[in-house]
C-alpha positions as CSV (number, residue, x, y, z in Angstrom):
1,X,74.3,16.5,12.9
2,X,74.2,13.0,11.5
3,X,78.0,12.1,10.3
4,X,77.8,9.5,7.7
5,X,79.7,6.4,7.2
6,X,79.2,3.8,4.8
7,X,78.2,1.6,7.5
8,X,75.1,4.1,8.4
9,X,74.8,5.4,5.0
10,X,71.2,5.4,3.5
11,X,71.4,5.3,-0.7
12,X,68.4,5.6,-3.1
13,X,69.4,4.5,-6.5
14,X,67.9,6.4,-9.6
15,X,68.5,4.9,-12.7
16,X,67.9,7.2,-16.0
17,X,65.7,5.5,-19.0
18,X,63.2,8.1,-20.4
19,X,65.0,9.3,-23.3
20,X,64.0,8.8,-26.4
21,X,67.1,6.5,-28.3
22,X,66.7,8.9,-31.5
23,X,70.0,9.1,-32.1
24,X,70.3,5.3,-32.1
25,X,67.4,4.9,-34.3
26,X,65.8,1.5,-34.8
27,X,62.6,0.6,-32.8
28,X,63.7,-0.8,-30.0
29,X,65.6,1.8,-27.3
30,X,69.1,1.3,-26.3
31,X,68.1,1.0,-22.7
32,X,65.9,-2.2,-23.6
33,X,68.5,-3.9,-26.4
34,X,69.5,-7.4,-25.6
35,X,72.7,-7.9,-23.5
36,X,74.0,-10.7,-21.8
37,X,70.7,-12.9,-21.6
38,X,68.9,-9.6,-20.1
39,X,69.0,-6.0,-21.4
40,X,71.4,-2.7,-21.2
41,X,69.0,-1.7,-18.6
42,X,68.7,-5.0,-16.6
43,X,72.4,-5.5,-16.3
44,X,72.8,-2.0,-14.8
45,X,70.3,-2.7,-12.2
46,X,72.3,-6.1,-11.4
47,X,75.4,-4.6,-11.2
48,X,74.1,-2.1,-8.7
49,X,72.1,-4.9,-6.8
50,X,75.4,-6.1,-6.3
51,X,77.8,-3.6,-5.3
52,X,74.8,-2.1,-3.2
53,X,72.7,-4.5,-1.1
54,X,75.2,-6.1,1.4
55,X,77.2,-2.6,1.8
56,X,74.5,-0.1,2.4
57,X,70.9,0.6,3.5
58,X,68.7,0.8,-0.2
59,X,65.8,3.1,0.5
60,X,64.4,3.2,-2.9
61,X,65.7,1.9,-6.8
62,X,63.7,4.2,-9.1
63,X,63.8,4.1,-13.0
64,X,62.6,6.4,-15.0
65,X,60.8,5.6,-17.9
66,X,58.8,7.3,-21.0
67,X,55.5,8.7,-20.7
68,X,53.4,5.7,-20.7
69,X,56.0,3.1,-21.0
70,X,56.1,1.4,-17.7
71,X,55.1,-2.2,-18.8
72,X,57.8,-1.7,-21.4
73,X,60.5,-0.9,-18.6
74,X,59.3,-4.0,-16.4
75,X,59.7,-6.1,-19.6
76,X,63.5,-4.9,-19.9
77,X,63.8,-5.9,-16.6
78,X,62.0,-8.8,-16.2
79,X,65.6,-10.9,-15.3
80,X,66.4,-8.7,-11.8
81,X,65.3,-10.0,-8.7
82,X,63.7,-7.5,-6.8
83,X,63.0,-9.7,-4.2
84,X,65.5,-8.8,-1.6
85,X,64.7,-4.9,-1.3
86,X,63.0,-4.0,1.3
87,X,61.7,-1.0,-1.0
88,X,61.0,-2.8,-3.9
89,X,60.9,-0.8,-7.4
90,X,59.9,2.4,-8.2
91,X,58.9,3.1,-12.2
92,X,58.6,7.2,-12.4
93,X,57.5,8.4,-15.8
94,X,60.3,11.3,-16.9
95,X,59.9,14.6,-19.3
96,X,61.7,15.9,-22.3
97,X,65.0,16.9,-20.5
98,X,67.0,14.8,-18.8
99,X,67.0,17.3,-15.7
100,X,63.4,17.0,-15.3
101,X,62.9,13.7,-15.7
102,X,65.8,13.1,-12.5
103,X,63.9,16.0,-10.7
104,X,60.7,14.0,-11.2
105,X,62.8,10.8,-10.0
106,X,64.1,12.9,-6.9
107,X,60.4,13.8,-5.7
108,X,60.1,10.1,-5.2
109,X,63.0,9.7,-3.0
110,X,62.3,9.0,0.4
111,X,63.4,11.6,2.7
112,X,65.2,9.2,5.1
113,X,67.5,9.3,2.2
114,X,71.4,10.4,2.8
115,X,72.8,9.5,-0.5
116,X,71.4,9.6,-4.1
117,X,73.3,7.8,-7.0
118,X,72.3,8.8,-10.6
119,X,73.3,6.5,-13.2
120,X,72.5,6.5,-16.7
121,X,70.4,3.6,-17.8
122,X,72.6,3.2,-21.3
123,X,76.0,2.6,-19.7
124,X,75.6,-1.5,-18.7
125,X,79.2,-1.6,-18.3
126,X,79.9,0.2,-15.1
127,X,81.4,-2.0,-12.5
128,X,80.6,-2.5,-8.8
129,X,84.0,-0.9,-7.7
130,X,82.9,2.2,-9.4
131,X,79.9,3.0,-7.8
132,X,81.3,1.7,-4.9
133,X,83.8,4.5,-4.9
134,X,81.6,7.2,-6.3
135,X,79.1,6.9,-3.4
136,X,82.2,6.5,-0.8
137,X,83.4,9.6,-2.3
138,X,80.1,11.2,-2.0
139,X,79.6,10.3,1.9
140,X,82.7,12.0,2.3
141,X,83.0,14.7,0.3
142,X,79.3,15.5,-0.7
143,X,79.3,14.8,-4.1
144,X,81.1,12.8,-6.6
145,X,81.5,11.7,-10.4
146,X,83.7,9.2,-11.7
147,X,85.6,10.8,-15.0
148,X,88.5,9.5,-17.5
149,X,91.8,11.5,-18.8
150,X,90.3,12.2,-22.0
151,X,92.4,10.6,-24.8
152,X,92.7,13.8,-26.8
153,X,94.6,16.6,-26.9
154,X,91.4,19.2,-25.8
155,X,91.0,22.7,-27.2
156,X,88.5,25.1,-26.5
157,X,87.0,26.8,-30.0
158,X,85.0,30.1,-30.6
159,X,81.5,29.9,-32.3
160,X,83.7,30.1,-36.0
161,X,85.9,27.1,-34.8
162,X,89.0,28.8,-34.4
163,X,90.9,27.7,-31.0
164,X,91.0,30.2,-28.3
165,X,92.8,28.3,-25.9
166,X,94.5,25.2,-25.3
167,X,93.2,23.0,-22.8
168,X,95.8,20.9,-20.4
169,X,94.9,17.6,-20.9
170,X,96.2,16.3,-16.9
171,X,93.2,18.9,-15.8
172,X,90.6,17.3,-17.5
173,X,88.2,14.8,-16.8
174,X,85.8,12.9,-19.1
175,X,82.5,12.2,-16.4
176,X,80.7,8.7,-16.5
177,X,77.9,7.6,-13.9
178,X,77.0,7.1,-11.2
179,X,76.9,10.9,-10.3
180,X,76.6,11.0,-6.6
181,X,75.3,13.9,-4.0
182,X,73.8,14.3,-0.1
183,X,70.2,13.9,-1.2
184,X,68.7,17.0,-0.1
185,X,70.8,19.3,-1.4
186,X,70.7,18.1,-4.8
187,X,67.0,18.0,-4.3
188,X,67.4,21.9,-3.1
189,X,69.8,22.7,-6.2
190,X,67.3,21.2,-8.9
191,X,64.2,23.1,-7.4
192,X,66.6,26.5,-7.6
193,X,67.1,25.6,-10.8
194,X,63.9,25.6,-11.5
195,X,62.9,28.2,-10.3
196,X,65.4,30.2,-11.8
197,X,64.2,28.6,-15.2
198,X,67.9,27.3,-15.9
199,X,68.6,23.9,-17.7
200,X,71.6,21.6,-16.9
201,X,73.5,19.4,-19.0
202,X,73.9,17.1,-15.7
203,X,73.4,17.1,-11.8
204,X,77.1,17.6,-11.3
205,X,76.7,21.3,-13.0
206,X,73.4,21.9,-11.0
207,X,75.6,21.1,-7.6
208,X,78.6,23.3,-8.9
209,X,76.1,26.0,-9.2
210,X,73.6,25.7,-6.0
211,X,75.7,23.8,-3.9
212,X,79.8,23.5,-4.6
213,X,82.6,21.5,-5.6
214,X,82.0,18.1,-6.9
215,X,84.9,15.4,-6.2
216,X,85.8,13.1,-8.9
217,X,87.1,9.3,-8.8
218,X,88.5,6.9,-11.1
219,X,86.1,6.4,-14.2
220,X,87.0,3.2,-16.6
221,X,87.1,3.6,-20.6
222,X,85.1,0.8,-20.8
223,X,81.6,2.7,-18.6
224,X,80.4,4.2,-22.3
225,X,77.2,5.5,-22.6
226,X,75.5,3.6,-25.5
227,X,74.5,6.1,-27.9
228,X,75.3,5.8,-31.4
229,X,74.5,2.4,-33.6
230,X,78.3,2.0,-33.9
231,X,78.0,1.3,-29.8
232,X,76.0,-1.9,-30.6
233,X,79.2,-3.6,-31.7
234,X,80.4,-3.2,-27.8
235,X,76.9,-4.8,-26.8
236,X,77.1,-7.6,-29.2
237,X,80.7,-8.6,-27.9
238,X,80.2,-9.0,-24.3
């Protein structure tokens, strides 16, 4: 059996940009909005080109776009340089869910693959030593998720919104991206899930189910996820 290191590790990168924005209304989807001469989208690419290329193997770099919206996904990255993987990129159309549209990702993943990082296409500030960590993690313990101390006080509520229990706060995480997982067993878990007609809110809670624990690593406040029009302010002071 194959032990990984990092110095034999082989990644695929998958980055997440099918959705539909709807929350952010507007015309033009967060993934694609300006940012730093590029766009969300472009910069996360960069950042991965960066903390990725000299460190490991790149099998494949996959985005996922809408149905029919690949020339529109090669616009918002029109400022990466490709040049230097081997692989090249990979534009996969995605679904309505988020799970499907990585499970579509997935079935593009070379099997010579040993690692998979998932990383949502609307959080541009993520930083190399993250996903650095998050896929060392993942060579090691199998999976990984960087996550924050959540702020708040948490409580867990019954359908009425009355509390039922009260949450200790040092046992909590808040989880980022990049989620990362051996390849074939998250590519196992999502076709289980599947099968068993069961829909995730993210590939960390597929693994827990199919597969086992997930190890988390240091998040940053600052990796948001672009979602509401408020976000924009963040965008438009970098």
């Amino acid at each position: 059996m194959k032990i990984l290191t990092t110095k034999n590790s082989r990644i695929s990168i998958i980055i997440t940009a099918a959705g539909s924005s709807t929350r952010m209304g507007g015309s033009t989807k967060k993934e694609y909005l300006p940012l730093n001469n590029g766009t969300v989208l472009s910069n996360c690419a960069k950042t991965f080109l960066k903390a990725c290329v000299s460190k490991y193997e790149i099998i494949d770099f996959i985005i996922t776009c809408p149905q029919n919206g690949q020339q529109s996904c090669k616009n918002a990255l029109a400022d990466v340089d490709f040049s230097g993987l081997q692989c090249g990129l990979k534009i996969v159309e995605g679904s309505d869910t988020r799970q499907k549209s990585v499970y579509n990702a997935l079935c593009q993943v070379s099997g010579e693959t040993d690692i998979v990082a998932i990383h949502d296409g609307a959080r541009p500030f993520v930083t190399e030593q993250i996903i650095q960590t998050s896929i060392e993690a993942a060579i090691e313990y199998g999976a990984s998720v960087p996550g924050v101390i959540p702020v708040d006080t948490q409580k867990e509520i019954d359908e009425k919104g009355f509390i039922v229990r009260h949450l200790q706060r040092r046992l909590l995480t808040a989880v980022q991206t990049p989620q990362c997982f051996q390849f074939n067993k998250l590519l196992n878990a999502h076709m289980q899930a599947i099968n068993d007609g069961k829909e995730y809110t993210d590939d960390t809670e597929i693994w827990g189910v199919y597969c086992g624990k997930v190890k988390t690593v240091p998040g940053d406040v600052n990796n948001i996820k672009i979602t509401y029009p408020e976000d924009l302010k963040r965008l438009e002071s970098k």
